[in-house]
N, C-alpha and C positions, 0 to 999 in steps of 0.2 A: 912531880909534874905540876902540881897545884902551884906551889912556890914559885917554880922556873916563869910559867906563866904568867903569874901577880908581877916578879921582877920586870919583864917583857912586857908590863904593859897591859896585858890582856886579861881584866875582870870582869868581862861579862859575860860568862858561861855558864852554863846551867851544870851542875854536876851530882850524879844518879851512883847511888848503891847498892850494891844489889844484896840483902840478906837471906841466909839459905836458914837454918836452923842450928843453936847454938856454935855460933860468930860472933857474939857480943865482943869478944876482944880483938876482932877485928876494923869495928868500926874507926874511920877513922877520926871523928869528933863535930859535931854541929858546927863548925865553923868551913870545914870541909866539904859537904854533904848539902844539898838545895833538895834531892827528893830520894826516897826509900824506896828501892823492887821488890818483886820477888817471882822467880818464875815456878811454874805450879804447872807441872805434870801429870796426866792420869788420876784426880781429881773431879770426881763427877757430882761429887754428894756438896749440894749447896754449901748446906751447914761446913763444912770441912775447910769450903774457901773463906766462907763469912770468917770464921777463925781464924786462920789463916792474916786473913786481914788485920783485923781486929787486934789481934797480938803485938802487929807492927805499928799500928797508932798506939796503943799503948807503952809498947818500949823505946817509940821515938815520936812522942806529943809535940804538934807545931810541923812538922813534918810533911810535904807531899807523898803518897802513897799510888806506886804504879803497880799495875801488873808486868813486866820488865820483858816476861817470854812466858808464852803457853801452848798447851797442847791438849784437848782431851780434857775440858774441865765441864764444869756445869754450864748451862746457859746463864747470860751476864743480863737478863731479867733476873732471872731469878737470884744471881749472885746481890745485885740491887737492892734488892728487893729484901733481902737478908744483913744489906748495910755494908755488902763491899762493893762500897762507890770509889773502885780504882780512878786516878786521875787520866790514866791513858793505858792503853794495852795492846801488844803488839803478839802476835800467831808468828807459831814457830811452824814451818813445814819441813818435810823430810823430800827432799829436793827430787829424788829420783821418782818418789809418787805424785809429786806434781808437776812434772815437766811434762808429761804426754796426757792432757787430759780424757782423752778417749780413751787410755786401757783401763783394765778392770782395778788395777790397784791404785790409781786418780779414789775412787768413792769407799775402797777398803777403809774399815774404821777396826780392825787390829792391829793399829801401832797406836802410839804415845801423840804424834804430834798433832797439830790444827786440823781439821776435818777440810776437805776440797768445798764445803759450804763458801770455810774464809778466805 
């Protein structure tokens, strides 16, 4: 896709990848790659995201660092505050609990995804 596009004409795109935990051979190489994800699920203990982060600047230095998708993590003071200064971060929601915000499972906070806060 990368290629087709460059031939096409068209290099000014921003292009994001998302890493999960050992995928290192999947990268597909700095030349590819403008910013690094990671989406982080059920997650609540600071420390756990600070890390989390932290591992990603380190196995890819020079890099932008997003939160890609979330759901259920710590508060992003506090994530801050611990040194994961994601570049951007997007709330993942579980569609059926947020489509009717008056029933009771809108403020349910027994699933995985974004709290009805975001």
């Amino acid at each position: 896709m990368f290629n087709y596009f460059e031939a096409e004409g068209l290099n000014n795109l921003i292009w994001v990848w998302t890493t999960q935990t050992k995928d290192e051979a999947f990268y597909p190489s700095d030349e590819y790659v403008d910013i690094i994800g990671r989406d982080i699920y059920n997650k609540t203990g600071t420390n756990d995201v600070a890390d989390q982060f932290n591992q990603i600047q380190d196995a890819y230095p020079g890099k932008i660092i997003t939160l890609s998708e979330f759901g259920n993590v710590a508060s992003f003071q506090s994530q801050w505050s611990a040194g994961a200064k994601w570049s951007y971060f997007m709330p993942w929601y579980d569609y059926d609990r947020t489509i009717n915000p008056n029933s009771l499972e809108f403020d349910s906070a027994d699933h995985q995804h974004a709290s009805a806060q975001w």
